[in-house]
Every structure is written in structure tokens, then in C-alpha cells.
C-alpha positions, 0 to 999 in steps of 0.5 A: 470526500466524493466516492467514485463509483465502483465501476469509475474505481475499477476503471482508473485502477485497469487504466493504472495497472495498464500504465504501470505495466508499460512504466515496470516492463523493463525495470528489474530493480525491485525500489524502483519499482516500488517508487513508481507504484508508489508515486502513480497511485498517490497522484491518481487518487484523492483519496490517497494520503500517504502511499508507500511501503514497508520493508523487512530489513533485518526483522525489522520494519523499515520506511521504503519509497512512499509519497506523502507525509514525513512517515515513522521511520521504523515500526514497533515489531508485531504492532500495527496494521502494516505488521498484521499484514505480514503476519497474516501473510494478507490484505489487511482493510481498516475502516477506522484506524482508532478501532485497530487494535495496537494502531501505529499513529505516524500522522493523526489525520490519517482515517483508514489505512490498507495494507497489502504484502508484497511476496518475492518470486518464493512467495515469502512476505519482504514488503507491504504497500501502506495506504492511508486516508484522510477521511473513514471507509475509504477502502473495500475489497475492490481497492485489495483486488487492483492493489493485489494485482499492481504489486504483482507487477514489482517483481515481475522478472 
């Protein structure tokens, strides 16, 4: 896999938020929202293998909008990268997923993972955006920070 750049990267994830704003500024449906995210940034980044989120549903971890593989429908309660990211109520960056301790394998081939809480307007933890790739180290704090920023834009009303 061919890394952009950081200045390429931030350039693409500026281009994206901007394109989100416009495709998010009329819709207060919180899935819909999800779905487009998920949708864009899947299709806007090599390196994305799956892409989509995890919500809380009756404490438990449920499948929501993603693109990409068939994904676990549900997962095992305080385990896994996606349940670290609720817990600690932040950005989670595995560079390896087989050094995660408690890792939750939904596909094999997938390499490294981010993952990113999604807050209400209460500022309580209800989601996460999950990112997995195909190849180690595909994330960095710069991928957190536009990630961050995108998510702001699900529950902007």
C-alpha cells in the first residue's frame, strides 16, 4: 500500500469534510447520516477495508450503517477495539490488530483498525466509527483528528 502523504491526506480528509458538510447540512436523521459518512469515506480511501459503526442498543454493540464485508452482527460486550473506544470514551489507533488484547476478528484480513465514539448533543458515548485495513499502520493521530471532525458533523442539529 502506497501512503499518502500528510499533507495529501489532510488535503483529501479537508475536501471530505467540506463534501459531508454540504451532503449533511439538511439531514437530521442520525442513520442517514451515518450511512453517508460511512459510504464517502469508504470510497474515498484505498486504504479503507471496512467502514461503518457500532451502536449502543440496549448495552449491547450492534452493527449500523457500514460499507465493506459482511461485519459481526453484534459484539461480545467490553472486548475489542470498538468497546475500548466506548469505555475510554476516545480514539482508539491499533497499528497491528493481533497485539490488541481481546481483538474481535470479524474478517481475518483485516490489519489495523480505528476507532472513533460518536457523542450525542449530552456528550455521552451512543456509537463508534470503525475503520479497518487491510495492511499494518494504516492509521495515525492525523486520520483521529479529520475522523473527529467528520463525526461532529452526524448530530449537528
Amino acid at each position: 500500500m502506497k501512503q499518502l502523504s500528510e499533507d495529501a491526506k489532510s488535503g483529501r480528509y479537508s475536501r471530505i469534510f467540506t463534501q459531508l458538510e454540504g451532503l449533511l447540512a439538511k439531514s437530521d436523521n442520525t442513520i442517514a447520516n451515518m450511512a453517508t459518512v460511512a459510504a464517502v469515506l469508504y470510497h474515498k480511501f484505498d486504504y479503507y477495508f471496512w467502514c461503518g459503526f457500532y451502536t449502543i442498543l440496549d448495552g449491547k454493540l450492534i452493527v449500523g450503517p457500514y460499507q465493506g464485508p459482511v461485519a459481526c452482527q453484534e459484539l461480545k460486550k467490553d472486548q475489542g477495539v470498538c468497546w475500548a473506544g466506548i469505555n475510554e470514551k476516545k480514539t482508539i489507533i491499533v497499528h497491528d490488530v493481533e497485539l490488541f488484547p481481546g481483538h474481535i476478528a470479524c474478517d481475518s484480513r483485516s490489519k489495523s483498525e480505528i476507532v472513533v465514539p460518536l457523542k450525542n448533543n449530552t456528550g455521552q458515548v451512543v456509537s463508534v466509527l470503525d475503520v479497518d485495513s487491510k495492511d499494518l499502520n494504516s492509521f495515525d493521530e492525523l486520520d483521529g483528528k479529520w475522523l473527529e471532525k467528520i463525526l461532529t458533523l452526524i448530530n449537528q442539529h
